[in-house]
C-alpha positions in Angstrom: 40.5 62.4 100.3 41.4 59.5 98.6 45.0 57.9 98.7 46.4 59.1 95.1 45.6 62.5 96.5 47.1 62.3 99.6 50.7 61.0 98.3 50.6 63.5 96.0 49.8 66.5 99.0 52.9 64.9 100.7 55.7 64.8 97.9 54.5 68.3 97.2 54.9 69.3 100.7 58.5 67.8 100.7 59.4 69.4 97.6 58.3 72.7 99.0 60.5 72.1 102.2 63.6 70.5 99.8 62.9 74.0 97.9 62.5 76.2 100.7 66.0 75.0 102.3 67.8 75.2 99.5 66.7 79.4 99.2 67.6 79.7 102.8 70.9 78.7 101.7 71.5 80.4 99.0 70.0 83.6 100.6 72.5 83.3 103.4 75.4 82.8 101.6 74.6 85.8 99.2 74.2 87.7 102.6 78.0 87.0 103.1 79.2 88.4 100.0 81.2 87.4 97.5 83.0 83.5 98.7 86.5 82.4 97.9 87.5 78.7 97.1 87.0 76.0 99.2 89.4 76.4 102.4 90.6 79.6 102.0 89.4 80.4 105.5 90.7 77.0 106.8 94.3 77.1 108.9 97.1 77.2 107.0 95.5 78.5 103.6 97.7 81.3 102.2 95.0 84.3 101.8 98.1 86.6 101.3 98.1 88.9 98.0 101.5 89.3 96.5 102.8 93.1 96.6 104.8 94.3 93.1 106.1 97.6 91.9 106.3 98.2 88.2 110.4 99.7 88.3 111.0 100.3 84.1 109.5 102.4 82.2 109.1 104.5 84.8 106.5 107.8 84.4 106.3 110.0 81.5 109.8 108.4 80.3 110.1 107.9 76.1 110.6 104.8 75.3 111.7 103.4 71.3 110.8 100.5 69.1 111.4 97.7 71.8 111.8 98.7 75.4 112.0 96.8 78.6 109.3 96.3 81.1 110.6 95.4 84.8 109.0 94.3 88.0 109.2 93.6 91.2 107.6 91.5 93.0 107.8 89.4 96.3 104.9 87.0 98.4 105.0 85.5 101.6 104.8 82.4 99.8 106.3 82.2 96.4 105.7 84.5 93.2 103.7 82.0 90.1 104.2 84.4 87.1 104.6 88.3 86.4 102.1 89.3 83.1 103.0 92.1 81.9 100.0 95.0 80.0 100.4 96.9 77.6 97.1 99.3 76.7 95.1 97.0 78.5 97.0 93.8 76.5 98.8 91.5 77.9 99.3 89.7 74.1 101.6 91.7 71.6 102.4 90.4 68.6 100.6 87.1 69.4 103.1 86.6 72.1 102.6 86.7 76.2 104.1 89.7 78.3 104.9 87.2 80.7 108.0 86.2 83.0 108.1 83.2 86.0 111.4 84.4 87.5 113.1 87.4 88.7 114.5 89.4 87.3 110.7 89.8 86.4 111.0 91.7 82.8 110.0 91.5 79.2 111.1 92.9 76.3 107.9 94.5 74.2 108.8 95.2 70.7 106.8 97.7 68.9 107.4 96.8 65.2 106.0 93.8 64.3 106.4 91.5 60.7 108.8 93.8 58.1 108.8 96.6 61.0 105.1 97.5 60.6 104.3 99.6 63.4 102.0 97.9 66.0 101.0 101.0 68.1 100.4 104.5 67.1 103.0 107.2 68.7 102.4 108.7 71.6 101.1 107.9 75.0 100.3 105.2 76.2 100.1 102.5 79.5 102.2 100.1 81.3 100.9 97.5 84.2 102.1 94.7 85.8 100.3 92.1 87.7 101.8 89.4 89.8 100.5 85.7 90.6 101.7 83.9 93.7 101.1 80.1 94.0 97.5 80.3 95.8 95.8 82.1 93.1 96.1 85.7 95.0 96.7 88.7 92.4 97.8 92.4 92.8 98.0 94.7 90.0 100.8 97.8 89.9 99.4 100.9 89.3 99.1 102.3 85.4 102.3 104.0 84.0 102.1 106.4 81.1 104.5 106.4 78.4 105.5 108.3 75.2 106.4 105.7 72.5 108.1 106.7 69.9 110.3 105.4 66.5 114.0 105.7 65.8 112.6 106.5 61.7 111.3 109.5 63.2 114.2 111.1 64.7 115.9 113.6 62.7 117.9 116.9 62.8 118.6 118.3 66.3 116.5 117.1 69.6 116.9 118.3 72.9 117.0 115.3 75.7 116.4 116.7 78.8 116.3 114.5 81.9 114.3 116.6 85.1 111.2 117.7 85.8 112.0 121.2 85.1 112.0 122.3 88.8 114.8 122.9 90.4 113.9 122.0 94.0 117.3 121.7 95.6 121.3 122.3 95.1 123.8 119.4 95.1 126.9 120.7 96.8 130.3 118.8 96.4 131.3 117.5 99.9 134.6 119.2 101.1 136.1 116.2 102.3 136.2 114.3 99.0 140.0 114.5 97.0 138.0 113.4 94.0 133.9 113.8 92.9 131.6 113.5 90.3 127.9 113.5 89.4 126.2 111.5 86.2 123.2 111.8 84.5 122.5 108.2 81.8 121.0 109.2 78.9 119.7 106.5 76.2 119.1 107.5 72.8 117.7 105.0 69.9 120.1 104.8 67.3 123.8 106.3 66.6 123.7 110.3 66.5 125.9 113.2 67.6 125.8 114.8 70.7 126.7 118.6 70.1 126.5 120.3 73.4 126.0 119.7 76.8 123.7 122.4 79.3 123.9 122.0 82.9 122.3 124.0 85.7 125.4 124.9 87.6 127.2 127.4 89.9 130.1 127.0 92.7 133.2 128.8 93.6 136.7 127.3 93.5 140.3 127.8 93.5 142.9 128.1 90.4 144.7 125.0 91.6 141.2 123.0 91.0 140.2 121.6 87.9 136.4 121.6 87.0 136.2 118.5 84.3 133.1 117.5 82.1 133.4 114.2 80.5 131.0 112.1 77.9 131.1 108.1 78.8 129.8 105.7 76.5 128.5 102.0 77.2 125.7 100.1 79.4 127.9 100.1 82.5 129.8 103.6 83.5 132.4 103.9 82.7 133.2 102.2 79.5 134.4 104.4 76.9 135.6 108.4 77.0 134.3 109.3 74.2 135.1 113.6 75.5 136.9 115.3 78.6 137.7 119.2 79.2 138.6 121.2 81.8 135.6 124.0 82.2 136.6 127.4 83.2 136.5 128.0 86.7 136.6 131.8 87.3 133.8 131.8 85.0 131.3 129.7 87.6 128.5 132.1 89.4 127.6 131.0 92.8 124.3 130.6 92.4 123.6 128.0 89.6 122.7 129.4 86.2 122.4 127.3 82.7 126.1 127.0 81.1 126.0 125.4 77.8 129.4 123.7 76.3 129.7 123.1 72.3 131.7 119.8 72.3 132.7 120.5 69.1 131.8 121.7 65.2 130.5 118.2 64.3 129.7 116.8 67.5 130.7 113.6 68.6 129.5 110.3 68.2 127.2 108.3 70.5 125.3 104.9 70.4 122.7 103.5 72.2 123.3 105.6 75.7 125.9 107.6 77.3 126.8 109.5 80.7 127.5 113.2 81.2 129.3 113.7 83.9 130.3 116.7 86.0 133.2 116.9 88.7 136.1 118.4 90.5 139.8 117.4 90.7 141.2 117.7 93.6 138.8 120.3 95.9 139.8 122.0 99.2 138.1 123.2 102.1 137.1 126.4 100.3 135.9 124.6 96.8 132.6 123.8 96.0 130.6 123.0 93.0 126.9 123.4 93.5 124.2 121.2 90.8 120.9 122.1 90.3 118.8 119.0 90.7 115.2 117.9 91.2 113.6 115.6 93.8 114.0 112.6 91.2 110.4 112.0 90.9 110.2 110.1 87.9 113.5 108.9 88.5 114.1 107.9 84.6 117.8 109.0 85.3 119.7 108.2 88.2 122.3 110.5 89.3 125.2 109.2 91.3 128.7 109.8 92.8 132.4 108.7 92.3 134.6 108.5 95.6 138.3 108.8 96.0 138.7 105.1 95.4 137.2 105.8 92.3 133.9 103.4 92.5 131.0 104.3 91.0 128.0 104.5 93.7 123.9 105.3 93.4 123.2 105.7 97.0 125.8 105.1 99.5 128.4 107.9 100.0 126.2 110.8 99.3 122.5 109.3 99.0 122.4 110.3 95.2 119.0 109.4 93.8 118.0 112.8 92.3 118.3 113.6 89.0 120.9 116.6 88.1 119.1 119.4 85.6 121.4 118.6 82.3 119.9 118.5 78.6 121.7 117.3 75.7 121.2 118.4 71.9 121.7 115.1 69.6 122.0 115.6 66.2 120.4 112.7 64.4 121.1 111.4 60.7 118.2 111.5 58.0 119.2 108.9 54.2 118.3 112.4 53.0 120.7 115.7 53.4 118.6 118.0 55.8 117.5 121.4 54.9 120.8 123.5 55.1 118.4 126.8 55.9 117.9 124.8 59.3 119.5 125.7 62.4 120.4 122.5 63.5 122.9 123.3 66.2 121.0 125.7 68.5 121.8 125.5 72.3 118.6 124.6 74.5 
């Protein structure tokens, strides 16, 4: 063997070891699985993924041309950003669903350049996902939603805010001088509201007035826009749908509006019982008024669930509608 031969058998030998170490490496670290980036295992690193709930739209709820998406999220560390999906997109209209502080939310508008419609009607899905500082990510689960437009709305439409099972009975606490229970409904654009159905029964005195009233404006109470005194020897004790005309033309609501149900003044022997449901999707909060007269969600009575009331909203067309339509049918 001469000595050309013999420094070539050697630096092939050493390339073969150089190779050989550098497979043992890599066949070693792919037995470890996937590997994060440099010192996330070291002291001190945060490792931590961020935890958020996706709390508007909630599930199945209708939204209109622009709609709010809210989130919540919190991190043991700090929260970087909150991006925002729509189908799968967090870009709309060239722009970024995105928000860096709470109240993490984003207003998504539908209608793009001269109100061309960017998104077909009908369902569709809602995520969130939040950032923290280290780079960790959690995604909410998928919401579905029925979009819809305000040009679409016409004649009469029935808004009705429960599940359609009535699970439980809301019955007004004896010891309160004054109650009453809400339900928020939001419409699109201006309309009349011609009647009002509620799921309801109870059993009270002469001397006790049962009052329905129609509040207008973002926070309750705002505006009165309709109060009357309801019958009361007419209640059933078990609840059953009663259905009041507010009037021949209705009256005139905005952008969203409480119905509200109550009694004035109960004794021990008065009661008025409310159908509701378990509040799951909770689109609609229900809540109480106290004797001080302040408005609360959860604290005197725990009201989360959503009372079984559906409102038919008349809604004006540039054209006169077909007179041969019954437009003013209860639900």
């Amino acid at each position: 063997m001469n000595v050309s031969t013999s420094t070539a058998t050697a630096v092939t030998s050493g390339v073969v070891k150089v190779l050989l170490a550098i497979v043992g490496i890599l066949t070693v670290a792919g037995c470890e699985g996937p590997v994060g980036p440099p010192g996330m295992n070291a002291e001190g690193v945060d490792i931590t993924p961020p935890t958020i709930e996706l709390l508007q739209p909630h599930p199945l709820s209708q939204v209109w041309d622009e709609f709010k998406v809210t989130a919540a999220a919190v991190d043991n560390v700090a929260i970087r950003a909150v991006i925002f999906s729509l189908d799968g997109s967090s870009l709309v209209n060239n722009t970024l669903l995105s928000d860096d502080s709470p109240p993490f939310e984003f207003t998504i508008e539908a209608l793009g350049p001269e109100d061309a419609r960017l998104f077909e009607s009908g369902w569709h899905f809602i995520a969130a996902r939040a950032y923290d500082t280290a780079g960790n990510i959690t995604d909410s689960p998928l919401v579905p939603i029925r979009l819809g437009y305000a040009d679409d709305l016409q004649d009469t439409v029935v808004m009705a805010y429960h599940n359609n099972v009535a699970s439980m009975d809301w019955v007004l606490p004896d010891s309160a001088r004054a109650a009453a229970y809400w339900t928020r409904f939001d419409t699109p654009k201006r309309c009349s509201l011609i009647s009002v159905s509620l799921l309801m029964g109870g059993s009270v005195g002469d001397s006790v007035e049962c009052f329905l009233t129609v509040w207008e404006g973002d926070r309750f109470p705002e505006q009165e826009l309709f109060v009357d005194t309801l019958s009361s020897d007419s209640l059933s004790v078990e609840p059953v749908w009663r259905t009041y005309d507010l009037s021949s033309e209705g009256i005139e609501v905005r952008d969203d509006f409480f119905v509200m149900i109550g009694l004035d003044n109960p004794g021990e022997t008065d009661s008025l019982v409310l159908a509701s449901d378990d509040g799951l999707p909770p689109w609609q909060r229900s809540g109480s008024r106290d004797d001080r007269g302040l408005h609360l969600l959860e604290e005197r009575y725990g009201a989360r669930n959503n009372f079984l009331i559906s409102c038919s909203l008349y809604f004006e067309v540039e054209e006169p509608p077909d007179t041969t339509l019954s437009l003013r049918n209860a639900p």
